[in-house]
N, C-alpha and C positions, 0 to 999 in steps of 0.2 A: 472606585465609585465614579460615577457620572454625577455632576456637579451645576446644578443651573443659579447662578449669581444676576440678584436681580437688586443693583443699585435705586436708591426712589429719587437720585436725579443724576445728569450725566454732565453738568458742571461745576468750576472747581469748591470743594467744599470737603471738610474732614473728613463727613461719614464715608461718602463715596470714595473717597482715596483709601481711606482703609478697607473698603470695600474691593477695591480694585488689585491694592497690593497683595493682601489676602489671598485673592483668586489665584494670584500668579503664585503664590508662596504653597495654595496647596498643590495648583499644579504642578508644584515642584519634587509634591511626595509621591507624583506616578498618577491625581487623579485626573478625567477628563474634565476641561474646566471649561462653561460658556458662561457670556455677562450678556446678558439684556436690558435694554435700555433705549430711553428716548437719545434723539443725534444731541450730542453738544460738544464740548472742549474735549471731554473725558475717553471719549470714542476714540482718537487717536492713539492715547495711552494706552486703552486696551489692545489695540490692534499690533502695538510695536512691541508690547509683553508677549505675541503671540497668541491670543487670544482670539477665540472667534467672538462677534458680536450679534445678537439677533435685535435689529431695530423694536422698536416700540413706537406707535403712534404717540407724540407730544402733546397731544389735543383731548388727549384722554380723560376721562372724569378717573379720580381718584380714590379709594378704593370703585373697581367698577368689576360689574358681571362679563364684560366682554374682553377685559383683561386676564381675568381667570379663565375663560375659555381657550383665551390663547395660549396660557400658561399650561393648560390641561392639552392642549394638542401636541406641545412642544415636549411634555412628559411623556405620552403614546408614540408622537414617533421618533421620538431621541430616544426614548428610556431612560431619564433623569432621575437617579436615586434619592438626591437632594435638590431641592425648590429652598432659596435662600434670600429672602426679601431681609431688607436694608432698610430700617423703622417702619410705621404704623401701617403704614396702604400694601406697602410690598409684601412686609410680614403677612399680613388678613389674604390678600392676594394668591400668594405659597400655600398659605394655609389649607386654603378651597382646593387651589388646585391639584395638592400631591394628594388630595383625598380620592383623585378618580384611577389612580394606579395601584393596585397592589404589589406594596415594598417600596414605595415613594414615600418619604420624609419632609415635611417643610420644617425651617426652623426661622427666627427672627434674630434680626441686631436692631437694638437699639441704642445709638450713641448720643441720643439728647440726655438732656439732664432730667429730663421727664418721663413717663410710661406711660403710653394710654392704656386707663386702666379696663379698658374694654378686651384686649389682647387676650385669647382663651390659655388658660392654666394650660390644657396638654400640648399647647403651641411652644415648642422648646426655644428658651429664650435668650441672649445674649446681652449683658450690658457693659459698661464702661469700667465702673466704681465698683468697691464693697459697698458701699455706702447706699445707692442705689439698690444692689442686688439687695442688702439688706431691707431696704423700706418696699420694696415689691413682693418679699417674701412676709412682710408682716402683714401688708394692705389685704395679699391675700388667703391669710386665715389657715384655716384645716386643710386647704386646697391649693399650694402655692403651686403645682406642677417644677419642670426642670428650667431654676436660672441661674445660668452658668455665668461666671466674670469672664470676661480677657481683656483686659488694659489695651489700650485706643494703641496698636502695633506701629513701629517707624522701620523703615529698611535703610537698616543705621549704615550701610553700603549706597546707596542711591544717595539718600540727604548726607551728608559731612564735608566738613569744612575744605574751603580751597574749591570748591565748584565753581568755575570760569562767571564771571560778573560784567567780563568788557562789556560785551554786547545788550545786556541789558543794560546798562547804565548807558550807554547810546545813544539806543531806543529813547527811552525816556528822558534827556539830557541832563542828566544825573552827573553834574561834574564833581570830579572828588574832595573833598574839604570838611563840608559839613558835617555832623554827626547824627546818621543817620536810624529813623526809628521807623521800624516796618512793621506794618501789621498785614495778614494775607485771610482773607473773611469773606464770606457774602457780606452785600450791602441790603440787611433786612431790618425790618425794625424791632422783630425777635428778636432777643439776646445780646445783638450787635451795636445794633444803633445809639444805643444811649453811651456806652463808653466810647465808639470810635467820636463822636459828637464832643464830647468831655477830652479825648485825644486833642482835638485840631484847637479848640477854646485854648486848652492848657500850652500847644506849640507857639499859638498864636502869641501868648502871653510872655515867655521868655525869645521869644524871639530877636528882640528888641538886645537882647545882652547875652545869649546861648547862641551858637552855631546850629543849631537843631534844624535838622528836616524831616517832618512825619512824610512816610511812603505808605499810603494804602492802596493794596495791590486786591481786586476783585471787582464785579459786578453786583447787580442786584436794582429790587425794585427801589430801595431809597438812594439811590444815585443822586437823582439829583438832588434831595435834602442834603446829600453831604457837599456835592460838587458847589451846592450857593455857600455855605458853612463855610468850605476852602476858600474859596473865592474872597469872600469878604475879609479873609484872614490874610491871606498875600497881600490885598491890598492896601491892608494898614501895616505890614511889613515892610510892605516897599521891595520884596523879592517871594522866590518859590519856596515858600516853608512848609506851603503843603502841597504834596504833589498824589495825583490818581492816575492810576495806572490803565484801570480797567480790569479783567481780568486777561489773562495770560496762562496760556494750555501747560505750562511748567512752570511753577515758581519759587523752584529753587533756585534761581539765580539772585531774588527777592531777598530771601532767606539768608544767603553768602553774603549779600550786599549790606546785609543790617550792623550795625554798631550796638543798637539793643534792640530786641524784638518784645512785641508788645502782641498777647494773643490769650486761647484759650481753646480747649480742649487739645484736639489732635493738632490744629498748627500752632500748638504752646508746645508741644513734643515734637513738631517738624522742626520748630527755631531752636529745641536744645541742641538735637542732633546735630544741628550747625554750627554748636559751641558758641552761641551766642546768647549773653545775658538777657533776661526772662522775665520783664512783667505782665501778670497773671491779671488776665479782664475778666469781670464779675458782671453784673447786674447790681441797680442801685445802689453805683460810689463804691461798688470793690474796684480796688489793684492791690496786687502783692509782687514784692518782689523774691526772684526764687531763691533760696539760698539753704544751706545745711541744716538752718533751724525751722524754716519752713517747707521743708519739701516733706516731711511727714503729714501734714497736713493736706497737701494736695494728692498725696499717693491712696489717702483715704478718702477724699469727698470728691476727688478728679481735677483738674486743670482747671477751677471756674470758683465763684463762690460771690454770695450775695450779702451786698450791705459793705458800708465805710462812709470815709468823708471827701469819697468822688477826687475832684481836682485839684485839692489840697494834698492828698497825700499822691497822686501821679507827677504834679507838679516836683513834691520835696524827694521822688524816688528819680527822674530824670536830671535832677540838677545833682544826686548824689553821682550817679551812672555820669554824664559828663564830663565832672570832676575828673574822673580817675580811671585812664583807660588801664590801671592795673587791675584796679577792683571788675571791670569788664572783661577780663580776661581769665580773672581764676574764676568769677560765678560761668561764664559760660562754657568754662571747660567742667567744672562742676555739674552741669545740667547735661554736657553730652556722657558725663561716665554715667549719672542718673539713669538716662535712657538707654543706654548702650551692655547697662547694665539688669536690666526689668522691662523692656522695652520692645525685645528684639522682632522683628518680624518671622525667622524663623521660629521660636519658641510660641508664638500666637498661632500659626498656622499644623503646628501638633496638638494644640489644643481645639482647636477646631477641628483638627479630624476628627479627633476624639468625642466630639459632641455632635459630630454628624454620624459615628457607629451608634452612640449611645439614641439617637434620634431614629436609625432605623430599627435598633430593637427594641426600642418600646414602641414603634407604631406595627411588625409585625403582630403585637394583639391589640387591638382595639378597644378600648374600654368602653363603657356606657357612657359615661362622663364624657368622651370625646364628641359621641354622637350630639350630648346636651350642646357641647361646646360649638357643634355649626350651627345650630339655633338659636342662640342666646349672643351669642356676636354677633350675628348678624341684625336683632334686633337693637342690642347698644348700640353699634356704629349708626343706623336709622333713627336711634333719636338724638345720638350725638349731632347728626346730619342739620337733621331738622333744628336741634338748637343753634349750631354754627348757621344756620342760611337766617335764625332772626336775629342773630350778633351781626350779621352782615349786614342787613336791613338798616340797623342800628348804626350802622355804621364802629360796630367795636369787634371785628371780627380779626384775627389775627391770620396771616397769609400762610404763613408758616406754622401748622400746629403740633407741638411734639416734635422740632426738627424735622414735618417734612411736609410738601406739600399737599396740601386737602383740597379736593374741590368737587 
């Protein structure tokens, strides 16, 4: 199969990494594999996996008709069997465009924790969770078309423990001692922002009597809300308790570097891989931490989870983690058998071939209901539009919707 992987952004961030590794992992079972994509950090990784890249304009409106055009030229003159958009815009994107080929497939991943429910039923779909798969299958009815699971994939060979640290810690002047808590995330106010915010509070606070150094390694547009956050936190410590990295085109060295990692979704499964102990960031005052009796829980709802009592219990799960670099040592070898064990990159990328056969033969017949479905999307996503531009007015508009960028 000819293969076109189309990430919805090209720096560092879960989806797109599983997106990426993916591509290499199917390339690996003999098919032709391109990644398209706006320039940023991610472009390189593609490039050293061997991979061709076809740019994309940056400056693009989101879902847009002249991204589909491209997408549809790049099917006519590749002969692209699969168009493989990477959440909501990509997905819609693929959709249009594997429609002008006969024998062309699009299909969608979704790895937020959300579904825009606008996404057409014969559009074959990918998510994280059961949990998810399940509530998208009820949302829609008589009519659920193909949602397929595959657990957020790690390349338990690439991420694992003992990956070289000097040099980042260098870089950053990261001298050894402290006990270090790393988290690796965009800096958005989607999802993120309120626990990394409740992170630096809570470091700030034991600081004073704990060795503790939080490391937040990424970019993003709430930087500076976090960079002032830190800032004022050093300096009632009196030293670097919080240190920002930026983002960093590899951050497995970040990962290596951690004494306990602090994350969610896919970089809460990149910090197992590393056999490094695991608290699980939610929305509104979740943390968990990972352990034998809770990992049933996240293997069903995914790596995230909303509601707790915030900085209270991040507080009592970091002073327990400090304690005891024994207790450090078996959860996070616990968390790499986890992943190493359900996880694998190879085992996701036969599943996905297998949903890309399954995707060209049900598009060789067309159904009537397909046809509905380039109609009717494209009027939800226009009045989704039109409501996000008066959220925006409003000034309540969110940057990031459904994990990906809209505009």
């Amino acid at each position: 199969m000819r293969v076109l992987v189309y990430p919805h952004a090209m720096e560092i961030g879960g989806s797109q990494l599983n997106a990426i590794e993916l591509a290499g992992a199917v390339r690996d079972l003999g098919h032709e594999v391109v990644v398209a994509g706006e320039p940023g950090p991610l472009v390189e990784r593609v490039l050293e996996a061997g991979i061709e890249h076809v740019p994309l304009d940056p400056g693009r409106r989101r879902p847009s008709v002249s991204t589909v055009r491209l997408l549809r030229r790049l099917v006519a003159e590749r002969g692209f069997d699969i168009v493989h958009g990477y959440e909501w815009p990509p997905g819609l994107e693929a959709f249009y465009a594997a429609r002008s080929r006969a024998g062309s497939a699009a299909v969608c991943t979704v790895m937020s924790m959300s579904v825009a429910p606008f996404l057409p039923p014969s559009l074959p779909l990918v998510v994280g969770t059961g949990q998810i798969r399940r509530s998208v299958l009820d949302r829609r009815g008589s009519r659920p078309g193909a949602v397929h699971l595959i657990e957020p994939p790690v390349d338990v060979r690439a991420n694992s423990p003992g990956h070289p640290v000097k040099a980042f810690r260098s870089r950053f002047g990261l001298e050894p001692g402290p006990i270090d808590v790393v988290v690796v995330c965009r800096l958005v106010a989607e999802l993120k922002l309120e626990g990394l915010l409740t992170a630096i509070e809570v470091t700030g606070r034991l600081a004073g009597e704990l060795p503790l150094r939080l490391i937040i390694v990424g970019d993003g547009p709430s930087r500076d809300v976090v960079e002032a956050r830190a800032a004022e936190v050093n300096r009632r410590a009196g030293r670097q308790a919080v240190v920002l990295t930026g983002s960093i085109d590899d951050p497995r060295p970040a990962y290596a570097a951690a004494s306990i990692a602090l994350g969610m979704g896919g970089s809460a499964l990149r910090a197992m891989a590393f056999a490094r102990p695991l608290i699980v960031q939610g929305e509104r005052g979740f943390f968990e931490l990972l352990t034998p009796e809770t990992s049933a829980t996240f293997l069903e709802q995914g790596w995230y989870g909303v509601g707790g009592e915030g900085a209270a219990t991040l507080e009592l799960l970091l002073r327990e983690l400090a304690a005891d670099e024994g207790r450090r040592k078996e959860l996070g070898d616990y968390g790499r058998e986890v992943v190493t064990g359900r996880f694998s990159l190879e085992r996701a990328a036969r599943v996905q071939e297998t949903i890309y056969e399954e995707a060209l033969a049900a598009r060789a017949a067309p159904a009537v209901a397909e046809r509905w479905d380039v109609a009717a999307s494209a009027g939800r996503v226009l009045a989704y539009k039109v409501a996000r531009k008066a959220r925006r007015l409003r000034g309540s508009a969110a940057r990031d919707d459904f994990n990906a960028v809209a505009k």
